[in-house]
C-alpha positions as a LaTeX table, in Angstrom:
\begin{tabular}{lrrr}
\hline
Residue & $x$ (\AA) & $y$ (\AA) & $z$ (\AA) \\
\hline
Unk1 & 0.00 & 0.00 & 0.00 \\
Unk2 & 2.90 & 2.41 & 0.73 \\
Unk3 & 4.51 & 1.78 & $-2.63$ \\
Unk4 & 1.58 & 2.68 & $-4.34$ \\
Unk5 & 0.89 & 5.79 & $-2.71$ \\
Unk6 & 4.92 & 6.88 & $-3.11$ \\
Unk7 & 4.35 & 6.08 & $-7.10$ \\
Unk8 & 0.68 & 7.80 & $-6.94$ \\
Unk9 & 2.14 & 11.02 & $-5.40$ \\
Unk10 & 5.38 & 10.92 & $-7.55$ \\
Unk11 & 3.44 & 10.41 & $-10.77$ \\
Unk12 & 1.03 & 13.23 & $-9.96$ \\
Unk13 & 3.87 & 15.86 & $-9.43$ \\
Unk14 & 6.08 & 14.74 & $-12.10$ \\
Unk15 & 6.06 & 17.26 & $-14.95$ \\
Unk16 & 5.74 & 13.91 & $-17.71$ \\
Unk17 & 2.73 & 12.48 & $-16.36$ \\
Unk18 & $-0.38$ & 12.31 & $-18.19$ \\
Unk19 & $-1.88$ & 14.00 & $-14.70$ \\
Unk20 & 0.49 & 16.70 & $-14.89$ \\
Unk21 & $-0.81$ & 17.49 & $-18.48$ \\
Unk22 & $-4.08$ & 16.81 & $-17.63$ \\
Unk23 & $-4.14$ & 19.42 & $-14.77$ \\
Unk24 & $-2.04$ & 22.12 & $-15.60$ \\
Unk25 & $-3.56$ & 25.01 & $-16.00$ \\
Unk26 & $-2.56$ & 26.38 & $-19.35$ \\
Unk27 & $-3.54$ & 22.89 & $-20.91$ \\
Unk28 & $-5.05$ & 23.06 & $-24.08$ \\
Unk29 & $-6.26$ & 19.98 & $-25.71$ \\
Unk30 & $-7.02$ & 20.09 & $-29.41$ \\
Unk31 & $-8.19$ & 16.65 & $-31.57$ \\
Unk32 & $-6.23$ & 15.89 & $-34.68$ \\
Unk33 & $-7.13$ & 12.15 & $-36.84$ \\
Unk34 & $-9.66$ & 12.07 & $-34.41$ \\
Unk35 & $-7.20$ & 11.99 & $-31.39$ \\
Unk36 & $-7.03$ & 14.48 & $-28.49$ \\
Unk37 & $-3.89$ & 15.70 & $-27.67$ \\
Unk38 & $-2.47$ & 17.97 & $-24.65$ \\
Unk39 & $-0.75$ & 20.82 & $-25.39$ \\
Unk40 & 1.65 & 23.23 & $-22.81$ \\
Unk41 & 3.05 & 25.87 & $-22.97$ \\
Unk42 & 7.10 & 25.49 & $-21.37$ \\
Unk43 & 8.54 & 29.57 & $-21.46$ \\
Unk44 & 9.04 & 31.49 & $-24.79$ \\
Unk45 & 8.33 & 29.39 & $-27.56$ \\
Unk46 & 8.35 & 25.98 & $-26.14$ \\
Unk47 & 5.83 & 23.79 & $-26.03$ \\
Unk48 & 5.04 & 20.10 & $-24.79$ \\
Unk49 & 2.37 & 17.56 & $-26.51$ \\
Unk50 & 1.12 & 14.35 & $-25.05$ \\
Unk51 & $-1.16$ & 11.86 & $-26.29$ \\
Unk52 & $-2.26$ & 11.44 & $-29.50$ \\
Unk53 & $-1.97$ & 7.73 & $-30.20$ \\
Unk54 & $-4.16$ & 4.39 & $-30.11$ \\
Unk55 & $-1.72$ & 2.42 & $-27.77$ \\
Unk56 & $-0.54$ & 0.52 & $-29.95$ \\
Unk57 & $-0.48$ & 0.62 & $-33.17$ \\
Unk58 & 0.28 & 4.22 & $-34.11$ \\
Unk59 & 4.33 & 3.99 & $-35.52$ \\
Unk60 & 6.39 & 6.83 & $-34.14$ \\
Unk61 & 6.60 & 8.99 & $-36.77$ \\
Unk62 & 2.75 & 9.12 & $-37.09$ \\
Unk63 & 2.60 & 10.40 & $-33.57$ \\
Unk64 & 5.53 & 12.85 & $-33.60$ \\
Unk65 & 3.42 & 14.04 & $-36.44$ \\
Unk66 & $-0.02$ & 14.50 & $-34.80$ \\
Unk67 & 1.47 & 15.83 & $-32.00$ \\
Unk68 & 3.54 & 18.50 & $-34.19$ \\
Unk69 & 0.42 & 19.40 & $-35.95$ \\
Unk70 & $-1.16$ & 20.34 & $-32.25$ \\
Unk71 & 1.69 & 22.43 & $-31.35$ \\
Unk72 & 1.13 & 24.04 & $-34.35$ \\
Unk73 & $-2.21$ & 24.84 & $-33.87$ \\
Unk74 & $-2.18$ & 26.03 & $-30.21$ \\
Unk75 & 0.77 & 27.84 & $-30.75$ \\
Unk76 & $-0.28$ & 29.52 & $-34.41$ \\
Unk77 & 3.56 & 29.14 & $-35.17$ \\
Unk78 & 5.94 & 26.67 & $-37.35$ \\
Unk79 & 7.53 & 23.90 & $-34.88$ \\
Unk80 & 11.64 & 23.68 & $-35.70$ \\
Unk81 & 12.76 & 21.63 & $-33.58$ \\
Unk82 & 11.10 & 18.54 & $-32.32$ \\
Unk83 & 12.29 & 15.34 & $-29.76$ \\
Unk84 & 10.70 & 12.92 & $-27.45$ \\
Unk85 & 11.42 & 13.23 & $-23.73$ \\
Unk86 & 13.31 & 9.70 & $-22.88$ \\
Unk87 & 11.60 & 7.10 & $-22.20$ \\
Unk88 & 8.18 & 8.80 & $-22.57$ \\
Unk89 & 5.78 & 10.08 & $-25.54$ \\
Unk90 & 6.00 & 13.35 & $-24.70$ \\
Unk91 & 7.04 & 15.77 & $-27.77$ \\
Unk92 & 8.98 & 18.65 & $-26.59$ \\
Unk93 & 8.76 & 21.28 & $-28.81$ \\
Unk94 & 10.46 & 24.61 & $-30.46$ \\
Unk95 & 8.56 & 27.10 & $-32.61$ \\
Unk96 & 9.43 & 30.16 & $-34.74$ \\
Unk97 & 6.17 & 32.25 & $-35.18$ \\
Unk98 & 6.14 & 34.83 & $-38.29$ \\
Unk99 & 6.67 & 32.14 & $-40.63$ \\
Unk100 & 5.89 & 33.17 & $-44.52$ \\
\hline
\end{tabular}
């Protein structure tokens, strides 16, 4: 019982959790191939995405892709530079805005 309250509490502070995204308060979820994906904002021009896939069956370039495309659309700029967080499916992103 005390394990899974240590992994409950570190999982709900941790900024990669799926309750982190869930809660925080400049989440902004948007749907793209008909899957919802979390978007944050991390300082100037940064940006995080999470979700996005079927579990198991969507390849890795498919979700890097949706979740680009969401960054994109919350943010209203161009992503540049885009890499999973270790370990995880979170996108970490960098966008330019004023793209022609």
């Amino acid at each position: 019982m005390k394990a899974l309250l240590l992994i409950t509490a570190l999982l709900t502070g941790c900024e990669t959790s799926a309750v982190w995204f869930a809660t925080h308060p400049d989440e902004q979820t948007v749907t793209v191939d008909g899957y919802s994906i979390s978007v944050v904002p991390r300082g100037a021009n940064k940006f995080d995405a999470f979700g996005g896939d079927d579990g198991m069956q969507t390849s890795t370039a498919l979700l890097k892709a949706r979740q680009t495309q969401a960054v994109e659309i919350v943010s209203k700029c161009k992503v540049t530079v885009a890499e999973f967080v270790p370990s995880t499916w979170i996108l970490q992103t960098v966008v330019q805005c004023g793209y022609q």
